[in-house]
C-alpha positions, 0 to 999 in steps of 0.5 A: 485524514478522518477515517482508516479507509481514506489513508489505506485505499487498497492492497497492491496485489501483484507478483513483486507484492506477493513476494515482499509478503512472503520474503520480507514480512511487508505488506504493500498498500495504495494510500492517499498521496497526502497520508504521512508514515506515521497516518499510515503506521496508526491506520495499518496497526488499527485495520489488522491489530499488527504491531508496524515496525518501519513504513517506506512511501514512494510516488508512483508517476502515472503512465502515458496512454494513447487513444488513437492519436490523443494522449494523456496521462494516469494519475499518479499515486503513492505506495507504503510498504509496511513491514511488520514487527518480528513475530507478527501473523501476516494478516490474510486480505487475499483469500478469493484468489 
């Protein structure tokens, strides 16, 4: 992976990721589906200047969608949770909403 932005591809903005933040200390982030724990880990640490105690990945599957009588599929993708180390400021990604 050459940059940060090509491993991190976005922040996961939903009601179950907003709760993580608050509750757990764990950020939740789109990333490239090829991205290991530790690429992930370096890019998050280097973007926000957090120190990262532990990094969770899953595949998300795409979901089915129909078009009238046609059917196909999104892509599927991965989600890391990042949590942080004790102390750490949560940094601010959402401030326009």
């Amino acid at each position: 992976m050459p940059t940060l932005y090509t491993v991190i591809r976005r922040p996961v903005i939903t009601e179950k990721g907003m709760n993580v933040k608050e509750t757990e200390n764990t950020l939740v982030f789109e990333v490239a589906e090829k991205a290991t724990k530790t690429e992930v880990k370096q890019a998050v640490e280097t973007l926000f200047k957090v120190k990262v105690a532990s990094v969770r990945t899953a595949i998300v599957e795409g979901k089915e969608r129909r078009r009238g009588k046609f059917t196909g599929y999104r892509p599927d993708w991965k989600k890391a949770y990042v949590r942080l180390q004790q102390g750490e400021k949560m940094p601010e990604y959402l401030n326009s909403i």
